[in-house]
DRENDRENVEX-327227 format. One record per residue (C-alpha): z, y, x. Coordinates in steps of 0.02 Angstrom, whole numbers, plus 50000, padded with zeros to 5 digits. Example, Ala and Ser with C-alpha at 12.3 -4.5 7.8 and 13.67 -1.06 7.14 Angstrom:
<nodes>
503904977550615 503574994750684 
</nodes>
This chain:
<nodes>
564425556149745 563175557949894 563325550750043 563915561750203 562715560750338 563365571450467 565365576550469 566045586250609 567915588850641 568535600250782 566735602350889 567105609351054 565735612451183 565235619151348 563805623151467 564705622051633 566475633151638 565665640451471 566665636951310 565415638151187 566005629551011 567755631850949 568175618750832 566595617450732 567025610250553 565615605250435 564855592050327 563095586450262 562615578450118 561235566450090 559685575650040 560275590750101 559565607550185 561095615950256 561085632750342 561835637750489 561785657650475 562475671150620 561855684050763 561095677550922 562525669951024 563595663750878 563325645350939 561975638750792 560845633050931 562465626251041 562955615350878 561245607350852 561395603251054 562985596951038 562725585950866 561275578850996 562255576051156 561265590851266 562615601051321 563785599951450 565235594051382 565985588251224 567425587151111 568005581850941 567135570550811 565315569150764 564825555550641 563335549850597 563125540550420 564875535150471 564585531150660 565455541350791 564485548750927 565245560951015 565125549451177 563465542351147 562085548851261 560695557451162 559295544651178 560535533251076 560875546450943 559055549650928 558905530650898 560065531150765 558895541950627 559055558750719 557725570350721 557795587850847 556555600250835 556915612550966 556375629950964 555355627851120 554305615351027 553985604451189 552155602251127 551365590751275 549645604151291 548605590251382 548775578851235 547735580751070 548525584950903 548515566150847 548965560051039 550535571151012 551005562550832 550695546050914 552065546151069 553695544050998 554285526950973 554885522750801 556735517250763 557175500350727 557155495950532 556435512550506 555225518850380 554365530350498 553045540150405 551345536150424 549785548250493 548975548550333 550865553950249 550885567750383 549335573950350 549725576150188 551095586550225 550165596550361 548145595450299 547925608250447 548555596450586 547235584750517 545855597550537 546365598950701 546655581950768 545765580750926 546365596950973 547105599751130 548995605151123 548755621851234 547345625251094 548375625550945 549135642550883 550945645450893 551025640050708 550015624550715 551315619650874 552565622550755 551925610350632 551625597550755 553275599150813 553985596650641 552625581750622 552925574550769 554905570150727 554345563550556 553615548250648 554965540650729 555645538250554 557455547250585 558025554150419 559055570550482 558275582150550 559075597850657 557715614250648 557815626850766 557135644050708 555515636450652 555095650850562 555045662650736 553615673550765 552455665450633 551405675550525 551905675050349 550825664850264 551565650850404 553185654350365 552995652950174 552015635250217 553425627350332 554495633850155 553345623350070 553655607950190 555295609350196 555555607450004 554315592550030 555505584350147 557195586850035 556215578749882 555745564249993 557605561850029 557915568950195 559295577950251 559015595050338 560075605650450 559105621750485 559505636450606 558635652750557 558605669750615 557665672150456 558635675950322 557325678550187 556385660250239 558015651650259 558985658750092 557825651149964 557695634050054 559725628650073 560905620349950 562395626650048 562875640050197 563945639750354 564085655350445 564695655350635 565195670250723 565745668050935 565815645850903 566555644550749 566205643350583 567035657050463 566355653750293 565325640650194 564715642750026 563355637449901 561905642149827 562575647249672 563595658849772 562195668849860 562245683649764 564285684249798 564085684749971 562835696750028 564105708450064 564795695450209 563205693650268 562705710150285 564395711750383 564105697250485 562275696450475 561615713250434 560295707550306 
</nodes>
């Protein structure tokens, strides 16, 4: 049986008098991609935050590969394997493509990947290594922004709508990258707006509506539930 990376029991959060989460239940396996699916506003964003200590308050039980850290401040959860890709990217545009790759410090004990690795992954960022980061398009931030959390060697990895307003051919390659990532045994917790990218790419589905989640389900169990989407979704 695989090993649960993330559990969360009875989430609660808030951005000042703001009750955002309302008992957030949900669990991630070990090699993972897990969808979080639901309208603007349903809290997807709020439960990455919270899983990472960045909103305002806190409640309930968050454990990572068995630790809790529901008080920890989010430099320590970060230093226990946790990788945050926000959707603002937070791409430092004074610093070249490789300068970017190069600033976060690696965990402790961690297998952190190496630049060559991430080129690999991304043969684009390596065309476009001395690049300033205000040079890069908005897809080639993107990348970087994926890239850059691959170095510090965390193992999950929380994606905000990395698919937003990328042209297709982007979208279909951070697909690609994402698949790379599950069969080099990372675990992936993804927030999309886009239903067609994210669909394909997740072994199981957690739909939120206002903080909470009101149904899970598999893969295999897609084609069952587009009606429920469409109702809570509209796809």
């Amino acid at each position: 049986m695989a090993r649960e990376v993330l559990k969360i029991a009875g989430l609660e959060a808030w951005y000042g008098e703001s009750h955002i989460l309302h008992g957030v239940e949900l669990t991630v396996q070990e090699g993972e991609v897990v969808t979080l699916l639901g309208r603007n506003g349903a809290g997807r964003t709020t439960t990455l935050r919270a899983i990472m200590g960045l909103v305002g308050a806190r409640s309930g039980s968050v454990l990572i590969d068995g630790m809790e850290t529901v008080r920890l401040a989010p430099h320590r959860i970060a230093r226990i394997g946790v990788g945050y890709c926000p959707e603002e990217r937070g791409i430092f545009s004074s610093l070249s493509t490789e300068e970017n790759l190069l600033l976060p410090p690696r965990l402790e004990a961690a297998q952190a990947m190496q630049i060559e690795e991430i080129y690999g992954i991304f043969p684009h960022l390596r065309e476009r290594a001395a690049s300033p980061g205000a040079r890069l398009s908005g897809g080639e931030q993107q990348m970087l922004a994926v890239a850059r959390i691959l170095r510090t060697g965390a193992r999950l990895l929380l994606l905000d709508e990395i698919s937003e307003g990328l042209a297709p051919v982007l979208v279909q390659k951070l697909g690609d990258v994402i698949r790379t990532l599950r069969s080099k045994g990372f675990t992936v917790v993804l927030v999309e707006q886009n239903f067609r990218f994210a669909a394909p790419l997740a072994d199981r589905f957690y739909v939120m509506e206002s903080g909470r989640i009101v149904k899970q389900f598999e893969q295999s169990e897609l084609a069952a539930q587009m009606g429920l989407l469409h109702e809570y979704l509209g796809v």
